[in-house]
C-alpha positions in Angstrom: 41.6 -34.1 -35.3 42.3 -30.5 -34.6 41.2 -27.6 -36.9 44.3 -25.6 -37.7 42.3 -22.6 -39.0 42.1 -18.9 -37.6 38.6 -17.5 -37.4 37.6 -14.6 -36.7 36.6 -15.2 -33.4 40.0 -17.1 -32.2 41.3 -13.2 -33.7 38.7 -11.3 -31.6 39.1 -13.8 -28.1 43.1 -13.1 -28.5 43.1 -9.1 -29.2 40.5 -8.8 -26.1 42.7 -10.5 -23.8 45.6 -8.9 -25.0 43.7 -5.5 -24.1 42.3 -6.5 -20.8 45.7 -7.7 -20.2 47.1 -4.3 -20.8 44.0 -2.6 -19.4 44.6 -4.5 -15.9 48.5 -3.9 -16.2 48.3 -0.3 -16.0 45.5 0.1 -13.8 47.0 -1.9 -11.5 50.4 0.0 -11.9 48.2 3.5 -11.2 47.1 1.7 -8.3 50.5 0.9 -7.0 51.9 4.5 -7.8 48.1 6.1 -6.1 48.9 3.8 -2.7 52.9 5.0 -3.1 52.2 8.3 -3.0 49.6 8.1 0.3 52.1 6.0 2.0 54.4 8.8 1.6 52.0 11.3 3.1 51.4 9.3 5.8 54.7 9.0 6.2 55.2 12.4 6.7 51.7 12.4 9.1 53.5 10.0 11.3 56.9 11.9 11.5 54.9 15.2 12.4 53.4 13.0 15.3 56.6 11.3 16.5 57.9 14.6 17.0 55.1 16.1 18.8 54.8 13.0 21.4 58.5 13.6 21.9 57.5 17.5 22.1 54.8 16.2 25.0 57.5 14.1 26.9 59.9 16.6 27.0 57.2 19.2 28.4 56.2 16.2 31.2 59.7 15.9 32.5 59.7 19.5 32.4 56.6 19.5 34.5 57.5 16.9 37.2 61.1 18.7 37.7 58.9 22.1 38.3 56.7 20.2 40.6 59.9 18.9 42.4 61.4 22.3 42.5 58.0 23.5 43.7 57.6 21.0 46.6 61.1 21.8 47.7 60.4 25.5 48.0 57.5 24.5 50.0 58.8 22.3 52.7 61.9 25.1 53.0 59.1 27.9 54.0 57.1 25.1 55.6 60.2 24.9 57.8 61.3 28.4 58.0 57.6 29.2 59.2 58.0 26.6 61.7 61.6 28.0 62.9 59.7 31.8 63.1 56.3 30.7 65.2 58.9 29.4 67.5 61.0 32.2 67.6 57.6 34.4 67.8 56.2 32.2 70.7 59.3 32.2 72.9 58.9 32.9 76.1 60.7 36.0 77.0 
């Protein structure tokens, strides 16, 4: 048969795991509110980021349209040098 009776112990075994319980409950909420809060800074890290690779793309585009505009003006004086040496060596 069983025995029915509270001891002591049976007291002590139940308030301790009712106080670990509670123990581990809120230090695993803390946990969960610590890890919240990073993710949010992170969060913010990785917006900061997003906007400065968009900053770099923008400037790139920027770059390869000035190197465009660049090579243009080039091959214009290119030719306009080319249109002069043979207006210089002309025979007269």
């Amino acid at each position: 048969m069983f025995d029915w009776t509270i001891s002591v112990g049976n007291t002590l075994t139940i308030i301790s795991f009712i106080g670990f319980s509670i123990a581990f409950v809120v230090t695993f909420r803390n946990k969960v509110n610590s890890l919240s809060e990073k993710m949010v800074s992170v969060d913010k890290k990785l917006e900061e980021l997003v906007k400065i690779l968009v900053q770099q793309g923008r400037h790139e585009e920027r770059m390869n349209a000035m190197d465009q505009r660049v090579a243009a003006q080039g091959q214009r004086l290119d030719e306009t040098i080319s249109r002069l040496n043979h207006f210089v060596d002309a025979p007269r």
